[in-house]
Phi, psi and omega in degrees: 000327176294325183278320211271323176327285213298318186265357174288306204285303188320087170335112167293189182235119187276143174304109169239141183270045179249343174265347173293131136110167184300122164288132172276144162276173195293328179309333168278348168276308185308334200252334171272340155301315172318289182307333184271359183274321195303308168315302178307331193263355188266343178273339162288345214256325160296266197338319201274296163321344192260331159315293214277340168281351183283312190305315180296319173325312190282328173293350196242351145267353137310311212272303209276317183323308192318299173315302199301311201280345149336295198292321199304267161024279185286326175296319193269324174270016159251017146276344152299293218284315185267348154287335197278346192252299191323133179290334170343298186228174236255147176241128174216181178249123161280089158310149192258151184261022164234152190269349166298342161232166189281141201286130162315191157216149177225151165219131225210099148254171218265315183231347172269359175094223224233140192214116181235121152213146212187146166249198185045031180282097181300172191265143173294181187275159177304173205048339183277163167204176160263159198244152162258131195234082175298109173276100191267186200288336179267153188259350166302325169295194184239168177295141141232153179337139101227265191274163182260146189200175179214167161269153195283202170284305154271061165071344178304187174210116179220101197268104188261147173221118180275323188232079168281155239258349168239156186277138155342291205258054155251339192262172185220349187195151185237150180190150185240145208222183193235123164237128171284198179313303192248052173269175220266190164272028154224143191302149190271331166293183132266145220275142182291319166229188188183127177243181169227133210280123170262135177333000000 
């Protein structure tokens, strides 16, 4: 009678769902707020670096541009300096056939090729460039092709042609014409300037 008392009488324990599952303590909430702060700043922190390694890339493939185009630079006027100082070789003029530009100057050696330079050079109309054109002595041939140019940023023009498509004492005239981009092997134009080789 006593047992059943006793177990009538005994006060359960009410169920709460608040008792399901694992309790955290709050220092473990506190350490997973740290770690996701922690993520966040390494990951801005990686992005800005990975920023500052692009920039630098890029500045140090400016820099290697710079050199190279130094070095071209530099190359070509010391190979200008020595075609223009060789006794070799022949100095003529290109006259412009309008008096409003300015005459080249050219120098033709027998073996470093051919040196065209001039300032105040005007810029062709847009898509044009300029064409260079060898005339040899018999007039029966046709012009032939060679380099192609544009003037720099200040206008000048210093045209080294190293293997020019033909021999000194074969040719009688040198001459530049205005062409556009997909133009034929005989010149479209009139020639802008002209020279004549001296024998």
């Amino acid at each position: 009678m006593s047992d059943e008392y006793d177990s009538m009488n005994t006060p359960k324990r009410v169920l709460d769902s608040r008792d399901h599952g694992p309790r955290f303590p709050p220092w473990m909430w506190i350490c997973a707020a740290l770690l996701l702060l922690f993520s966040i700043v390494s990951s801005l922190k990686l992005r800005r670096a990975q920023r500052q390694l692009a920039g630098l890339q890029s500045r140090l493939t400016a820099q290697e541009m710079t050199h190279q185009t130094l070095e071209k630079e530099i190359t070509l006027a010391q190979q200008a300096r020595t075609l223009v100082t060789d006794p070799a070789s022949v100095r003529f003029t290109l006259n412009a056939r309008h008096k409003s530009a300015p005459a080249l100057h050219a120098f033709w050696h027998p073996k470093l090729g051919i040196l065209i330079y001039g300032e105040r050079v005007p810029d062709p109309a847009d898509g044009h460039f300029f064409q260079v054109w060898l005339i040899a002595k018999d007039q029966t041939s046709q012009a032939l092709r060679s380099s192609i140019f544009l003037p720099d940023a200040t206008r000048k023009v210093t045209l080294l042609i190293p293997h020019p498509s033909a021999f000194i004492n074969s040719m009688a005239t040198l001459a530049i014409s205005e062409e556009i981009a997909e133009s034929s092997n005989d010149p479209t134009s009139e020639f802008i300037w002209r020279g004549d080789i001296p024998p």
